[in-house]
KEGU-27919 format. One record per residue (C-alpha): residue number from 0; residue in three letters; z negated, x negated, y negated. Coordinates in nm, 4 decimals, m for minus. Layout:
residues N
   panu   kolse          Z          X          Y
    NUM     ALA          Z          X          Y
...
END
This chain:
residues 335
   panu   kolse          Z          X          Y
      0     UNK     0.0000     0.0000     0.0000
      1     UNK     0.0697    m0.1377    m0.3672
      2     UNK    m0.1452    m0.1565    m0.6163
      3     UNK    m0.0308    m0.0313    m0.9682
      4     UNK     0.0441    m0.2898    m1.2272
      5     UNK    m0.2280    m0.2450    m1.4048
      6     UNK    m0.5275    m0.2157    m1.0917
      7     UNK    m0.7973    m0.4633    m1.1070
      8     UNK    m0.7850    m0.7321    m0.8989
      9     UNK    m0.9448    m0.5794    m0.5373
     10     UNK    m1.0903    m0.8654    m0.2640
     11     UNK    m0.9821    m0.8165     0.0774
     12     UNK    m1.2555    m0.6379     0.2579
     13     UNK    m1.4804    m0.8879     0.4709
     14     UNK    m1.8567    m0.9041     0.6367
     15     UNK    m2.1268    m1.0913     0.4302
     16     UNK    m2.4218    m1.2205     0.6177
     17     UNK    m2.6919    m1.3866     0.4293
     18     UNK    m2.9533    m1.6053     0.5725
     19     UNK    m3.2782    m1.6057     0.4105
     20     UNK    m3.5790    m1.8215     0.3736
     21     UNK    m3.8840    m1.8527     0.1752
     22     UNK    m3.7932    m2.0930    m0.1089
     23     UNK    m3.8861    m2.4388    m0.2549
     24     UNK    m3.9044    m2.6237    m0.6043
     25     UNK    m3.6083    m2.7269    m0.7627
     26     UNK    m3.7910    m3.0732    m0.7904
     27     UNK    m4.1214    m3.2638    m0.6908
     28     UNK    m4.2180    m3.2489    m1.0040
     29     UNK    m4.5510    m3.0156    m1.2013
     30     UNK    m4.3203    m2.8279    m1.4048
     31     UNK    m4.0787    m2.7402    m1.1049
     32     UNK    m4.4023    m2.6564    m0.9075
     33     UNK    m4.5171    m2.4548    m1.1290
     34     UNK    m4.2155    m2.2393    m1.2330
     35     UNK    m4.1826    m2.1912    m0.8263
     36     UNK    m4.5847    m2.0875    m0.7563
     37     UNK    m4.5757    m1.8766    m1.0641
     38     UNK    m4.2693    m1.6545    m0.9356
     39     UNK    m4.4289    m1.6842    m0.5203
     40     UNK    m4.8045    m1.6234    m0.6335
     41     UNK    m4.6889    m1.2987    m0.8495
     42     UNK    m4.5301    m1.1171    m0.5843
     43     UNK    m4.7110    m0.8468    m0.4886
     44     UNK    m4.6338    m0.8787    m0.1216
     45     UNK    m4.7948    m1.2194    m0.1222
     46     UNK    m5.1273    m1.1808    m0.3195
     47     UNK    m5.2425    m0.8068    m0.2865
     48     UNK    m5.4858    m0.7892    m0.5702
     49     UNK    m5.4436    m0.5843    m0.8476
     50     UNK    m5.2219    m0.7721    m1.1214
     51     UNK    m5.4139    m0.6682    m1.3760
     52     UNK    m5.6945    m0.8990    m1.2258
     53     UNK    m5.4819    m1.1324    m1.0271
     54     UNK    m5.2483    m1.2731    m1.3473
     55     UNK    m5.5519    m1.3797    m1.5476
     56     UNK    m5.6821    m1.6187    m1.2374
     57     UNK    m5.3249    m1.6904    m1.1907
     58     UNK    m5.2248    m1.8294    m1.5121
     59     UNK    m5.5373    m1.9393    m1.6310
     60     UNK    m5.6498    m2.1695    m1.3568
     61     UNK    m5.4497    m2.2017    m1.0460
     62     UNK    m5.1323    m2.2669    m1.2374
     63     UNK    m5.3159    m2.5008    m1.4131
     64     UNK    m5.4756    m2.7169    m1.1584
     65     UNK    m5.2810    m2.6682    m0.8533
     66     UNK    m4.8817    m2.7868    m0.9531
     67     UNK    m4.9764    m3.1893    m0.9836
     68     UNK    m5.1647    m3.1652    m0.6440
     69     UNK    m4.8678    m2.9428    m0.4525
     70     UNK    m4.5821    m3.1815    m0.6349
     71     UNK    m4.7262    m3.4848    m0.4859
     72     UNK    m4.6954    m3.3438    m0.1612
     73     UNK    m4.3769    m3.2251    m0.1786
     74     UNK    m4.2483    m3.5773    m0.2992
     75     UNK    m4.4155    m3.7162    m0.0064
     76     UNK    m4.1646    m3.5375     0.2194
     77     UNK    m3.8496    m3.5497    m0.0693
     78     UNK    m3.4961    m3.6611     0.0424
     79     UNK    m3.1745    m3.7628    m0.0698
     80     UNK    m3.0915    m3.4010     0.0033
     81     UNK    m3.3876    m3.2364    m0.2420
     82     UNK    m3.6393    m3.0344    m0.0529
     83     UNK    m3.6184    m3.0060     0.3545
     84     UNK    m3.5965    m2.6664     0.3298
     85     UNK    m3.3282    m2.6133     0.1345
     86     UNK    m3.1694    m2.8936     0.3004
     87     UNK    m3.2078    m2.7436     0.6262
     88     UNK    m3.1521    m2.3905     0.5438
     89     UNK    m2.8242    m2.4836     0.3678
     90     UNK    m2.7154    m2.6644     0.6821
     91     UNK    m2.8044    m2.3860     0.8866
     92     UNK    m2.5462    m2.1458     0.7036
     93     UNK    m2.2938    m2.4008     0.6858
     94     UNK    m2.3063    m2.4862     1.0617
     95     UNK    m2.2836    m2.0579     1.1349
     96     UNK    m1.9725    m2.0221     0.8798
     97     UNK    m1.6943    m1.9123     1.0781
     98     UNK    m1.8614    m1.8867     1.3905
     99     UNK    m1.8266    m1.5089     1.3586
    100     UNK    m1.4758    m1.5143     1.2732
    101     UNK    m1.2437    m1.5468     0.9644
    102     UNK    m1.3289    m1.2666     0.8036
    103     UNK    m1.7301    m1.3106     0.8143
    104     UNK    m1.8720    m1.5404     0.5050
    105     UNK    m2.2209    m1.6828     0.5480
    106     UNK    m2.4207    m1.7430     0.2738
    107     UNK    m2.7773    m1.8717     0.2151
    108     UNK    m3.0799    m1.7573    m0.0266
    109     UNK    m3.4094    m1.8593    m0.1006
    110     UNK    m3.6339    m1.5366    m0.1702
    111     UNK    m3.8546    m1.7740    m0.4429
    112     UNK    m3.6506    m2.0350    m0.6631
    113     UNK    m3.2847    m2.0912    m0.5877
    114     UNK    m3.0163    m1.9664    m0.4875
    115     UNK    m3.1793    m1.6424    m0.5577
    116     UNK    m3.1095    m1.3532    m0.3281
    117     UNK    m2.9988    m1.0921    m0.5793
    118     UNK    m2.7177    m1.3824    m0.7079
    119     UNK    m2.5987    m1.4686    m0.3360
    120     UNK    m2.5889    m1.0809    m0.2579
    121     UNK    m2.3955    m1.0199    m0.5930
    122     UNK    m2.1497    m1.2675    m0.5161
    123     UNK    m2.0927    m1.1826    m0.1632
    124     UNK    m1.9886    m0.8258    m0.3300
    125     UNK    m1.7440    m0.9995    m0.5352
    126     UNK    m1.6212    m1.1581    m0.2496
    127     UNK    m1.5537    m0.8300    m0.1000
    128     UNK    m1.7814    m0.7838     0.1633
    129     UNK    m1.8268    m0.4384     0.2214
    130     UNK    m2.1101    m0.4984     0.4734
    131     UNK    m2.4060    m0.7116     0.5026
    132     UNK    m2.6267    m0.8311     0.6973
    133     UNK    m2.9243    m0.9246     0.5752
    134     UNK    m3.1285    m1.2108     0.7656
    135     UNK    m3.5132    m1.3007     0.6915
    136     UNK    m3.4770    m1.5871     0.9308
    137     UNK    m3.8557    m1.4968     1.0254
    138     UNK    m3.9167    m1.4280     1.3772
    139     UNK    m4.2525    m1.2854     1.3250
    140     UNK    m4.2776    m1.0141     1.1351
    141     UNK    m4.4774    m1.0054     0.7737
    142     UNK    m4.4942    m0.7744     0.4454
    143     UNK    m4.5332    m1.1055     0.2921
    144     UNK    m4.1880    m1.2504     0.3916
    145     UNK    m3.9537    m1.0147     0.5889
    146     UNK    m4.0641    m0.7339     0.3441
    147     UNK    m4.0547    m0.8928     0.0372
    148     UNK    m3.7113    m1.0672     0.1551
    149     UNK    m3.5376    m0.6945     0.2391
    150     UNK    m3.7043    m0.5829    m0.0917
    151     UNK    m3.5229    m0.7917    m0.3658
    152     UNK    m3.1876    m0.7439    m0.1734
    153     UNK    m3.1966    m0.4196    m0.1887
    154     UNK    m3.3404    m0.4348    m0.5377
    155     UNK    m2.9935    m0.5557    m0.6279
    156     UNK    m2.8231    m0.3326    m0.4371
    157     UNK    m3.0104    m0.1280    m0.6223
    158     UNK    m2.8316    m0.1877    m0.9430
    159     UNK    m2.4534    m0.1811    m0.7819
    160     UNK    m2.2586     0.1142    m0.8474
    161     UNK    m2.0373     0.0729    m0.5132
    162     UNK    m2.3272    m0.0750    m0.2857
    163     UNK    m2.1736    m0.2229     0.0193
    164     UNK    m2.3137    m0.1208     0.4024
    165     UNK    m2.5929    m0.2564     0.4287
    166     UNK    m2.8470    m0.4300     0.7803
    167     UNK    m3.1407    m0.6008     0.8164
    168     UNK    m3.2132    m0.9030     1.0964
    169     UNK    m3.5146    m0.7317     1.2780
    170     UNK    m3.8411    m0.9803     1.3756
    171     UNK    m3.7271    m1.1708     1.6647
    172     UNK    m4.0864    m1.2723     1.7995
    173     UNK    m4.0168    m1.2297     2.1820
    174     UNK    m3.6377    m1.2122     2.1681
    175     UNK    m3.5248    m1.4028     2.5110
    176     UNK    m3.2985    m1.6586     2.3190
    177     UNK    m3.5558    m1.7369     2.0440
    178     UNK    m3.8359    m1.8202     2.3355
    179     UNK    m3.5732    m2.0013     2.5576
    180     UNK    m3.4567    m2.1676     2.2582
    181     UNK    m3.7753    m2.2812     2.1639
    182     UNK    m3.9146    m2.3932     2.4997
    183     UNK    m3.6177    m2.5959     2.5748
    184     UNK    m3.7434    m2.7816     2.1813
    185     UNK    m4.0858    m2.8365     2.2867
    186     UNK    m3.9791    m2.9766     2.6641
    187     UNK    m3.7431    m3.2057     2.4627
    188     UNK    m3.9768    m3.2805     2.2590
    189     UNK    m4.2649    m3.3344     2.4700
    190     UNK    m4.0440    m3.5702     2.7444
    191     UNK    m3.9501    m3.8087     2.4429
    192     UNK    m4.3335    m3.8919     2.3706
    193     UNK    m4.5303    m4.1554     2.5043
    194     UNK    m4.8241    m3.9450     2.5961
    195     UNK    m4.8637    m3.6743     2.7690
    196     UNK    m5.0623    m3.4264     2.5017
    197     UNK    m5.4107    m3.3128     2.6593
    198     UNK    m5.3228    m2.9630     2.4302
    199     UNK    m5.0428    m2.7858     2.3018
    200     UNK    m5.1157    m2.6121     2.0068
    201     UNK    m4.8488    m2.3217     1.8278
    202     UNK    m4.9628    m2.3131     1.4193
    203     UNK    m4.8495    m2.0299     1.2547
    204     UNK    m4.8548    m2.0120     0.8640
    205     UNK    m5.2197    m1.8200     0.7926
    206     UNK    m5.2452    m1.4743     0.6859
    207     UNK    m5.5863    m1.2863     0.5466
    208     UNK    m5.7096    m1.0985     0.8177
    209     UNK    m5.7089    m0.7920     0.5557
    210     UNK    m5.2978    m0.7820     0.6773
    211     UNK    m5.4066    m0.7393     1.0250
    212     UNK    m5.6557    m0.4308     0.9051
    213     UNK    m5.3768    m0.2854     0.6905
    214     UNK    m5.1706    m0.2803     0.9459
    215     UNK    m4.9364    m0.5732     0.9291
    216     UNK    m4.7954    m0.7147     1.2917
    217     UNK    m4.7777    m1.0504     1.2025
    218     UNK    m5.0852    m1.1183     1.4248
    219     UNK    m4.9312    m1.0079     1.7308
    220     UNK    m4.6550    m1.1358     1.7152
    221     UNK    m4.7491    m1.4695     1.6633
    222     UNK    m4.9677    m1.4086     1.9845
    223     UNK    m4.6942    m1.2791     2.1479
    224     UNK    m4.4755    m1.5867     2.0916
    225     UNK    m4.7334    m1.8220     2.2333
    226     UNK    m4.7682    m1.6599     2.5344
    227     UNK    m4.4225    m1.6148     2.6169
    228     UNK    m4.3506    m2.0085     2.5347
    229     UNK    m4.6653    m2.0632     2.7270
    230     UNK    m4.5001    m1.8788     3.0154
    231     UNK    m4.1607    m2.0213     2.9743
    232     UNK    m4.3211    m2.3455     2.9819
    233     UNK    m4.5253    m2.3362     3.2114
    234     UNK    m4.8854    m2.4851     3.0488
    235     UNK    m5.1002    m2.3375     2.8182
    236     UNK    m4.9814    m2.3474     2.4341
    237     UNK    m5.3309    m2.2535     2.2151
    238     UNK    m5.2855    m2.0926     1.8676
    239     UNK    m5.4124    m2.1719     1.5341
    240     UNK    m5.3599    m2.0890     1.1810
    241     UNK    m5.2459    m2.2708     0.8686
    242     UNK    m5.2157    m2.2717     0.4916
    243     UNK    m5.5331    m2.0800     0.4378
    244     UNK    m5.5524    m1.9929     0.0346
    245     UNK    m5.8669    m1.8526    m0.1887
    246     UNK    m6.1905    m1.7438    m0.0360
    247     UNK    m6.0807    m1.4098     0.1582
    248     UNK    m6.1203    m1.4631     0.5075
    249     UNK    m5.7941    m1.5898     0.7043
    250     UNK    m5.6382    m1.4896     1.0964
    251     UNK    m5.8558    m1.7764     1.3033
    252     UNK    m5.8787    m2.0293     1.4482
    253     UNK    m5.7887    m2.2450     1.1668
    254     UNK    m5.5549    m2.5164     1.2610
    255     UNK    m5.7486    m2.8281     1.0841
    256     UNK    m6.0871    m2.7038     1.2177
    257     UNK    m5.9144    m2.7102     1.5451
    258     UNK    m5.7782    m3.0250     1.5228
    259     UNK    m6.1069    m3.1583     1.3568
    260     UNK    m6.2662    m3.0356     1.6956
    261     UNK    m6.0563    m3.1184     1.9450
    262     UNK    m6.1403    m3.5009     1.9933
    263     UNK    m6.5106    m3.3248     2.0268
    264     UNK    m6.4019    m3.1162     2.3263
    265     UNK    m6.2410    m3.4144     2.5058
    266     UNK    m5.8951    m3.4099     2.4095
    267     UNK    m5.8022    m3.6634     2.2242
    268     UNK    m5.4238    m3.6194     2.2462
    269     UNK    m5.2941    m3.3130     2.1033
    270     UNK    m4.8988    m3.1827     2.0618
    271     UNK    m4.8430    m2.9123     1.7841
    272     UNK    m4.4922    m2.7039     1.7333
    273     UNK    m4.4698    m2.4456     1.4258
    274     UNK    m4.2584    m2.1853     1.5733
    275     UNK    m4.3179    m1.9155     1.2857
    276     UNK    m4.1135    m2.1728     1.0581
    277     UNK    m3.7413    m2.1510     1.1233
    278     UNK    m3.6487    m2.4879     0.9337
    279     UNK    m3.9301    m2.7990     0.8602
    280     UNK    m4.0789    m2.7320     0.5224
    281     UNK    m4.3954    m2.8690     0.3146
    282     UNK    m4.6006    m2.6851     0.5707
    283     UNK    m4.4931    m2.8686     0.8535
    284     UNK    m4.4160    m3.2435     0.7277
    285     UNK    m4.6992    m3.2485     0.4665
    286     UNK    m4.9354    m2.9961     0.5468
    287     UNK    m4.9220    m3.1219     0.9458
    288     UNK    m4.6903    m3.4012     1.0172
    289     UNK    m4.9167    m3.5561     0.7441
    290     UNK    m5.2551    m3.4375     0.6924
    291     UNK    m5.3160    m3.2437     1.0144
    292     UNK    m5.2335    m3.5899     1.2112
    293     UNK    m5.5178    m3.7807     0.9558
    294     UNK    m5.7855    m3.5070     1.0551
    295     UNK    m5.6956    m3.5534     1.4060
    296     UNK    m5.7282    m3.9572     1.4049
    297     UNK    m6.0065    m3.9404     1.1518
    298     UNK    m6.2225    m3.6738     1.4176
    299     UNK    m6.1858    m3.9667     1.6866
    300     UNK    m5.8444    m3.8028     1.8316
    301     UNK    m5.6131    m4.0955     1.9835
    302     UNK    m5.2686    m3.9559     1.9997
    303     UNK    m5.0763    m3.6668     1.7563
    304     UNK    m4.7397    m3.5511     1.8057
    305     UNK    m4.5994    m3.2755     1.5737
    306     UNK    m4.2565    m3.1617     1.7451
    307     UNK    m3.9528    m3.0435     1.4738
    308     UNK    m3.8356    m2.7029     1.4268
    309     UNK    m3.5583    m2.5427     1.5603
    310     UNK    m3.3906    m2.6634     1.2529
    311     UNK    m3.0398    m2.7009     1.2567
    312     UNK    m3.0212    m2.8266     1.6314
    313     UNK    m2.7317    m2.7086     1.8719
    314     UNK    m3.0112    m2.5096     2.0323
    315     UNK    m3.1715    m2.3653     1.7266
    316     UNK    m2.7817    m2.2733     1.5294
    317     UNK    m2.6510    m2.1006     1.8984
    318     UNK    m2.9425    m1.9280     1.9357
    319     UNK    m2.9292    m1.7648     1.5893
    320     UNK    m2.5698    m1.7070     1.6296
    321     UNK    m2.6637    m1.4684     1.9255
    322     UNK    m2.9173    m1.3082     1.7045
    323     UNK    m2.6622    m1.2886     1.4253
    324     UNK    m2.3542    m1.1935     1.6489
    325     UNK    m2.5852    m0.8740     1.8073
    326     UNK    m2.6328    m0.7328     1.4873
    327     UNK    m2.2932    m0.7668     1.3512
    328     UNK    m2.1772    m0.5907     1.6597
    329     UNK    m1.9606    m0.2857     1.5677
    330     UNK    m1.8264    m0.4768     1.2480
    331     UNK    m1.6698    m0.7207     1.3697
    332     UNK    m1.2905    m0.6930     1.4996
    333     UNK    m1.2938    m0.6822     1.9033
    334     UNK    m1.2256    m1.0207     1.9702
END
């Protein structure tokens, strides 16, 4: 069919899938830092205290005090390629682009700093992609980063007069690929050390245990994850908690009280995998990698092995293209 003269120019209709993570600093830097926490700490999915009490604390102390001490640990884990996160998650999309065909684009979005998801979902509209798929790459699921993900895309949608089809990448938790993917990680992993680790511990990012009252499955899940890697391979993986925040009380047991025990108990060799994170971050290679190996050595541990993400690995990239491929199913041309 032709277009009169005088049409606006019309893209030719194609399938937009965005992958989504949590964000990062532009820079490892105070004023980065603290242009990041500001927009992270003020979501309301994140910190569920009134505002109207919350933004005083916020502005008048924590963004105050806290930026120096969180930029010097993100420039302890800096690269060539800026923040690991961003690194990662960038390779991620770029190692998926075209695996779903010609007609699919894959973009990436950080839901705090850049590339923002309301710009990445605006421009895969002017790309012409009547559908997309929206993908939290979070396999458990949290109000404070699945929700608050779906929630600014669709806050742009929100301002689109011709809003394209829209889906959402559900929590993927005990999905078979995820746990096979992961356990085949953690074997690698674990065979490339020269120790065999006297505990395998899973540490998921920390949530207030108020979530868990309210409601939120995040919890669960994680539980759920660590048993079925447990299962899968074969040996017991114990579960702790990170990144605990304020003076509300947080899901136990606390990953650095564990670790600070552990050496206490007997073991003194201890193996930890993060498999709530989808790509290494300041939580794993600082906040672990880093620290969480000093508490271990400094409690009288002997040996500490903190085992990657998924990442961008063959393993990790086919087994989100099988996540990614189910729920484009029905879009995509019959191949």
């Amino acid at each position: 069919m032709m277009l009169p003269a005088d049409h606006p120019p019309v893209a030719p209709p194609t399938i937009g899938v965005l992958i989504i993570n949590l964000g990062t600093p532009d820079a490892p830097d105070a004023p980065a830092v603290k242009r990041y926490l500001r927009q992270f700490l003020s979501d309301p999915r994140v910190v569920e205290i009134p505002q109207i009490l919350w933004q005083p604390l916020l502005r008048g102390v924590i963004l105050n005090t806290r930026p120096k001490k969180s930029a010097h640990a993100y420039g302890l884990v800096w690269s060539e390629e800026g923040s690991p996160l961003a690194a990662i998650t960038r390779r991620q999309a770029a190692a998926l682009q075209g695996a779903f065909g010609e007609n699919v684009i894959v973009d990436h979005a950080m839901r705090y700093g850049r590339p923002a998801i309301r710009d990445r979902v605006a421009a895969l509209k002017a790309a012409g992609c009547e559908r997309i798929l929206i993908a939290p790459l979070y396999p458990q699921y949290c109000a404070a980063t699945t929700a608050t993900a779906n929630d600014e895309a669709f806050a742009e949608l929100r301002a689109m007069r011709w809003q394209p089809a829209v889906r959402t990448l559900p929590p993927y938790h005990d999905d078979p690929a995820y746990i096979a993917a992961l356990a085949s990680s953690v074997t690698d992993g674990l065979a490339a050390l020269d120790f065999a680790p006297d505990v395998l511990i899973a540490t998921f990012h920390g949530m207030p245990q108020r979530t868990l009252e309210l409601g939120d499955p995040y919890h669960c899940h994680c539980r759920k994850t660590a048993r079925l890697l447990g299962e899968a391979l074969g040996r017991e993986v114990r579960v702790a908690f990170q990144s605990r925040f304020g003076r509300a009380k947080w899901l136990e047991p606390a990953t650095d009280t564990t670790l600070a025990a552990l050496p206490g108990e007997g073991a003194r060799k201890v193996a930890l995998v993060a498999p709530g994170f989808s790509a290494d971050c300041l939580e794993t290679l600082e906040e672990i990698a880093i620290r969480g190996r000093e508490t271990f050595l400094e409690a009288g541990g002997s040996h500490f092995a903190y085992l990657p993400c998924l990442n961008d690995s063959p393993g990790g990239i086919a087994m989100l293209q099988t996540l990614l491929a189910r729920e484009l199913e029905g879009w995509l041309a019959p191949q």
